[in-house]
C-alpha positions as CSV (number, residue, x, y, z in Angstrom):
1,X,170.8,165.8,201.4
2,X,167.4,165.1,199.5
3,X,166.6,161.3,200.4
4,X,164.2,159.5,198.6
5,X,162.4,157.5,201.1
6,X,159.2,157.5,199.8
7,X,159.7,154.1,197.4
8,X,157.2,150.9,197.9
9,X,158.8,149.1,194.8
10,X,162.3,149.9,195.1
11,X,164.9,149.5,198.1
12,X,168.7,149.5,198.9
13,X,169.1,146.2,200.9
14,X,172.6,146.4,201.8
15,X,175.9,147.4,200.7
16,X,179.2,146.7,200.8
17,X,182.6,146.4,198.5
18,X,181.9,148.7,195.7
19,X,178.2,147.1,195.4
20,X,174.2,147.8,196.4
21,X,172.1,144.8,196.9
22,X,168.9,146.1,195.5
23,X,165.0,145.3,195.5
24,X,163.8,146.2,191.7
25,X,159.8,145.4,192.8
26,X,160.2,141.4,193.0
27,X,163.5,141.4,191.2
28,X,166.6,141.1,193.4
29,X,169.8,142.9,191.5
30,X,173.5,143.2,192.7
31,X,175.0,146.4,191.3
32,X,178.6,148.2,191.4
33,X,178.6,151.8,192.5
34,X,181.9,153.7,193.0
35,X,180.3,155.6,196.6
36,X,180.5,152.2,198.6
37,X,184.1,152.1,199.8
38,X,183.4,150.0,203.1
39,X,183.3,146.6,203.2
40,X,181.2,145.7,206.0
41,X,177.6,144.2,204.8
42,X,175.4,144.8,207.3
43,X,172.9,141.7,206.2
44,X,175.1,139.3,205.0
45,X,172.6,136.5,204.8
46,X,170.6,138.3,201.9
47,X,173.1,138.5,199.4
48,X,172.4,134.6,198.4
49,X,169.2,135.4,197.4
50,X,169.6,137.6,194.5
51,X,167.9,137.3,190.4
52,X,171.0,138.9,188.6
53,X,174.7,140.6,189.7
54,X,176.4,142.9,186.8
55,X,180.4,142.5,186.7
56,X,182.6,144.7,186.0
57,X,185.1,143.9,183.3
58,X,188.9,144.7,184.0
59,X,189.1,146.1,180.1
60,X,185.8,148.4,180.6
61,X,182.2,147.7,180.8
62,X,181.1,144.1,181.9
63,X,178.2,142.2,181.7
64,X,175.3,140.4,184.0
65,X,175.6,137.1,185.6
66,X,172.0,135.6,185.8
67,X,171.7,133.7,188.8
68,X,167.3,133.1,188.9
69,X,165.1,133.4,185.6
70,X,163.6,136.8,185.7
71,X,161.8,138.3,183.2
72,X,163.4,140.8,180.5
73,X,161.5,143.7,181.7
74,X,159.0,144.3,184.5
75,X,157.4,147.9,185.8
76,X,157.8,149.5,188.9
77,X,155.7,152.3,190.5
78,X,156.3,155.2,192.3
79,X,153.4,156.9,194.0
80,X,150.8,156.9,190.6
81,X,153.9,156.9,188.5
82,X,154.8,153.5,186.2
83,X,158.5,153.0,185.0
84,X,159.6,150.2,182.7
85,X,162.8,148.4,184.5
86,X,165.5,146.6,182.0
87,X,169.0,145.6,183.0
88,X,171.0,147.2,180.0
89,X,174.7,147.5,179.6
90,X,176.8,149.3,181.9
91,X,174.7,148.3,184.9
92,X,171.8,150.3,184.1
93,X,168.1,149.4,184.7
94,X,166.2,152.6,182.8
95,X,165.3,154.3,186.0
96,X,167.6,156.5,188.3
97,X,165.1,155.9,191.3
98,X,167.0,158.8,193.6
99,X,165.4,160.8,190.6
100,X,162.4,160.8,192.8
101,X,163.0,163.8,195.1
102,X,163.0,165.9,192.0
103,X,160.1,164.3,190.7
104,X,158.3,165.5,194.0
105,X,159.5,168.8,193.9
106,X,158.6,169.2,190.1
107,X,155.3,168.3,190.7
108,X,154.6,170.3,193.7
109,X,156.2,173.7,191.4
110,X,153.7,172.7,188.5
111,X,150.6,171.9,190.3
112,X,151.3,174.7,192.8
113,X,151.6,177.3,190.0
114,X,149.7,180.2,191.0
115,X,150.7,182.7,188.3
116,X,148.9,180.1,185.6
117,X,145.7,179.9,184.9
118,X,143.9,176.5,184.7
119,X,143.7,176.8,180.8
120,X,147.2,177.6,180.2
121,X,149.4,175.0,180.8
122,X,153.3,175.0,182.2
123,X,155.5,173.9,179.2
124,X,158.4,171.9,180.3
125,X,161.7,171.4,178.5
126,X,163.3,168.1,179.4
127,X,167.0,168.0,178.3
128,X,168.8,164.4,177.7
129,X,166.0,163.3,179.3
130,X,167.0,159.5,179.0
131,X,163.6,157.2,179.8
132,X,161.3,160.3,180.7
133,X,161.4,160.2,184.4
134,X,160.9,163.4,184.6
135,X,158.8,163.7,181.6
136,X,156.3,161.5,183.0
137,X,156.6,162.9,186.5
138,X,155.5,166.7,184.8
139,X,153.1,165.0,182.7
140,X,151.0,163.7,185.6
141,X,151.1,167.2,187.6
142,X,149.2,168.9,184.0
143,X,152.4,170.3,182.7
144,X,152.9,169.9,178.6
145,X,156.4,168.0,178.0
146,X,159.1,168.5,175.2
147,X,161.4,165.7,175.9
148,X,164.3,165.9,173.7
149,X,167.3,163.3,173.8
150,X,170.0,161.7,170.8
151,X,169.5,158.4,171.6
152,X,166.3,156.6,169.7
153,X,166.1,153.9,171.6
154,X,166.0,156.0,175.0
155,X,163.4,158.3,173.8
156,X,161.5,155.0,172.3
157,X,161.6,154.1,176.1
158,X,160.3,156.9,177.4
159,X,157.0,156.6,175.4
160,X,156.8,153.5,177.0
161,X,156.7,155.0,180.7
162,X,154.4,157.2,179.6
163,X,151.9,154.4,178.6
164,X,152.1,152.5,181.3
165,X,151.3,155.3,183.4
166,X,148.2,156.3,181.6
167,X,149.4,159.6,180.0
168,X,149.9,158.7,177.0
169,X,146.8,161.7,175.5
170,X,148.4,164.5,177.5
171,X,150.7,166.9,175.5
172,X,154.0,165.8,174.9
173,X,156.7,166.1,172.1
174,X,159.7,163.7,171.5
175,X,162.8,164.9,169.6
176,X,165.8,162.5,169.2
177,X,168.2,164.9,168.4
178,X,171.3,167.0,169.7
179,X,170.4,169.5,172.7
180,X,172.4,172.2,171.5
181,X,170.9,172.1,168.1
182,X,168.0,171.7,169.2
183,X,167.4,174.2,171.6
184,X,169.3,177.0,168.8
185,X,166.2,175.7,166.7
186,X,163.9,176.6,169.2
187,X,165.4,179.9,169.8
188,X,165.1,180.7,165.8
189,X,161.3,179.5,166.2
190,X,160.3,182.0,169.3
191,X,159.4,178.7,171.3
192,X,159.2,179.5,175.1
193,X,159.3,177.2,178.1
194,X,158.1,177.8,181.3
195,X,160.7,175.2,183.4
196,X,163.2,173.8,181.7
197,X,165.0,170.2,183.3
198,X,168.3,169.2,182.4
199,X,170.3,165.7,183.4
200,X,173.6,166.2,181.4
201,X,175.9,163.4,181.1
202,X,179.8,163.5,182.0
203,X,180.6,163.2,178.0
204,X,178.5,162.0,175.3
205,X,178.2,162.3,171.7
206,X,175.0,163.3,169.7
207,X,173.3,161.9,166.5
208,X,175.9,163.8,164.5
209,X,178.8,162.8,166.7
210,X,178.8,166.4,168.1
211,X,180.6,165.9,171.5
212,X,179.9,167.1,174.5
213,X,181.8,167.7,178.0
214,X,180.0,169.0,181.2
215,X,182.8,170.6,182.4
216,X,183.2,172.4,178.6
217,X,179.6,172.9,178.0
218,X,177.6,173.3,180.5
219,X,177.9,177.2,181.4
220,X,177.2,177.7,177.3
221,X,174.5,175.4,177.5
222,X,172.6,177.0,180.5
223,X,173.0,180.6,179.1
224,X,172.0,179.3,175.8
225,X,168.3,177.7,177.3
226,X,167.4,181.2,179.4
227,X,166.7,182.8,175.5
228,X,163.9,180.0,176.0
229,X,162.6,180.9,179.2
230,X,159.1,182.6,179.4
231,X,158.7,186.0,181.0
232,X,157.3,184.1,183.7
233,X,159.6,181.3,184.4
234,X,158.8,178.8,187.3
235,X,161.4,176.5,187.6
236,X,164.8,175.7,186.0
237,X,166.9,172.7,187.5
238,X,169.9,170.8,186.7
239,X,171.1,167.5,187.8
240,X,174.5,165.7,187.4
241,X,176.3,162.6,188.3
242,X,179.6,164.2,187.2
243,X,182.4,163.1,189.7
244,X,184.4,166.0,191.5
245,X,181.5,168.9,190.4
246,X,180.1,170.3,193.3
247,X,176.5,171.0,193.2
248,X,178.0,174.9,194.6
249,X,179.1,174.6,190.7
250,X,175.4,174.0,189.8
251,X,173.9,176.9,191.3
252,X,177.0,179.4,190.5
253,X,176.0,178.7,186.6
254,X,172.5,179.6,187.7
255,X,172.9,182.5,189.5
256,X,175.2,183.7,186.4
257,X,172.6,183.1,183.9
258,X,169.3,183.7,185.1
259,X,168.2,187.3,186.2
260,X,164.8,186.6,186.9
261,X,163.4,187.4,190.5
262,X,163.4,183.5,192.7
263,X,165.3,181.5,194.9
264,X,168.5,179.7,193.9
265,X,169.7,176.0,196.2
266,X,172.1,173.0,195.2
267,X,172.7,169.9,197.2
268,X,172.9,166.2,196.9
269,X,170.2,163.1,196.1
270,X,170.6,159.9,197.8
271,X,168.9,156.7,198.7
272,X,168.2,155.0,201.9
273,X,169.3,151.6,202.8
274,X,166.2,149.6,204.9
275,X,166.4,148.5,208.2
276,X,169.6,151.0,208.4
277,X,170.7,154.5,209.0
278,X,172.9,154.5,205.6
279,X,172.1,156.7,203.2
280,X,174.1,156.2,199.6
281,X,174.8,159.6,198.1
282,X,173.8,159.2,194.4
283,X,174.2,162.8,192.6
284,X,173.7,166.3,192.5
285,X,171.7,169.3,191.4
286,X,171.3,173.0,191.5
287,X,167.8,174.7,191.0
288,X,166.1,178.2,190.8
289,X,162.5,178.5,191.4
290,X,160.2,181.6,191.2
291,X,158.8,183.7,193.7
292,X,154.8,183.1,194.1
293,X,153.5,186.1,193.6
């Protein structure tokens, strides 16, 4: 498993019945996550001292209980990355902070990109790329970003990270619109991509109400982005928090879609619990990465 251990702003406290006591910076947050089955806190003492604790409603969704004033959004860094942090519905924050190993790894492929000259930047394709984690993390390595997602609001957001991490004048596109069309467009156009990043949800619908399935759509979608591939790929990776997809699944679709010469791996993400030798499994991926020449 691929931990992310190298936070300063974020940390998994504890956790214990279906929840993760977590440290959001200065903010203290109680969240539900279906991994923690056990029911044995390990700090028991901390759990008084928390800002905010989203419940879970017994018809669907739910809603957070503010316990402390805390402001309505705050940032968070991660190495010389900013990320704007706001409890949403359904228990989100804006930031998958597990994301991290990947935003490593992308960065170490782009700035470690032999085969490009310095004048000819890596284009990157991010795919429902929610707040721009990623786009931000490709950003700050010298890669040009398309970041391309169907929610407005999400993609509003992600300019936002990319301000408050300084990188707002490098090149990056935002599209709010439907992958699928999207990337069809794109093919029509002769636009080419040197890595392309995708973060599919479990189902979703687009700005058209176009629905979408992983387990439907996400062969057809992979196959569909390699006609945007450069002759000279570097990286192509998917990541999924699909329950009962293996990330073998990941790196099958891969290796049946993409003929180009590399190396093909899958696993899990996770996060670390302090003081602890826990680590909360939080996702998976499945990646091909060139050969350096």
């Amino acid at each position: 498993m691929n931990v992310a251990n190298n936070w300063k702003d974020y940390e998994i406290i504890d956790m214990a019945n279906g929840e993760k006591l977590e440290r959001w910076k200065d903010i203290i947050l109680v969240r539900p996550d279906p991994q923690i089955i056990w029911s044995k806190k390990s700090f028991p003492q901390k759990w008084s001292k928390i800002n905010a604790r989203y419940n879970r409603s017994n018809t669907g969704g739910g809603s957070w209980e503010y316990n402390k004033k805390m402001p309505a959004s705050w940032e968070i860094k991660y190495k010389e990355l900013t990320f704007n942090i706001k409890p949403m519905g359904f228990k989100h924050t804006g930031l998958f902070p597990e994301q991290a190993v990947n935003w490593d790894w992308m960065i170490e492929k782009i700035k470690g990109a032999k085969s490009y000259e310095k004048s000819n930047e890596v284009k990157v394709l991010n795919l429902f790329a929610y707040t721009g984690g990623a786009t931000v993390a490709c950003l700050s390595a010298g890669a040009s970003v398309c970041h391309v997602d169907s929610s407005k609001g999400m993609v509003s957001w992600a300019k936002e990270n990319v301000i408050s991490s300084g990188l707002q004048d490098r090149p990056v596109r935002y599209i709010v619109d439907d992958v699928v069309k999207f990337v069809n467009r794109e093919i029509r156009r002769g636009n080419k991509y040197d890595a392309i990043i995708m973060d599919p949800p479990s189902y979703g619908r687009g700005t058209n109400g176009e629905v979408w399935k992983f387990e439907e759509n996400i062969s057809n979608l992979v196959e569909l982005c390699t006609k945007v591939l450069s002759d000279k790929p570097l990286f192509f990776l998917i990541n999924s928090y699909t329950t009962g997809i293996s990330s073998m699944v990941l790196e099958n679709i891969l290796k049946l879609n993409i003929k180009n010469k590399g190396t093909f791996s899958n696993g899990e993400i996770g996060l670390p619990m302090t003081n602890s030798n826990l680590v909360l499994p939080c996702g998976i991926f499945g990646r091909w990465e060139s050969y350096e020449e």
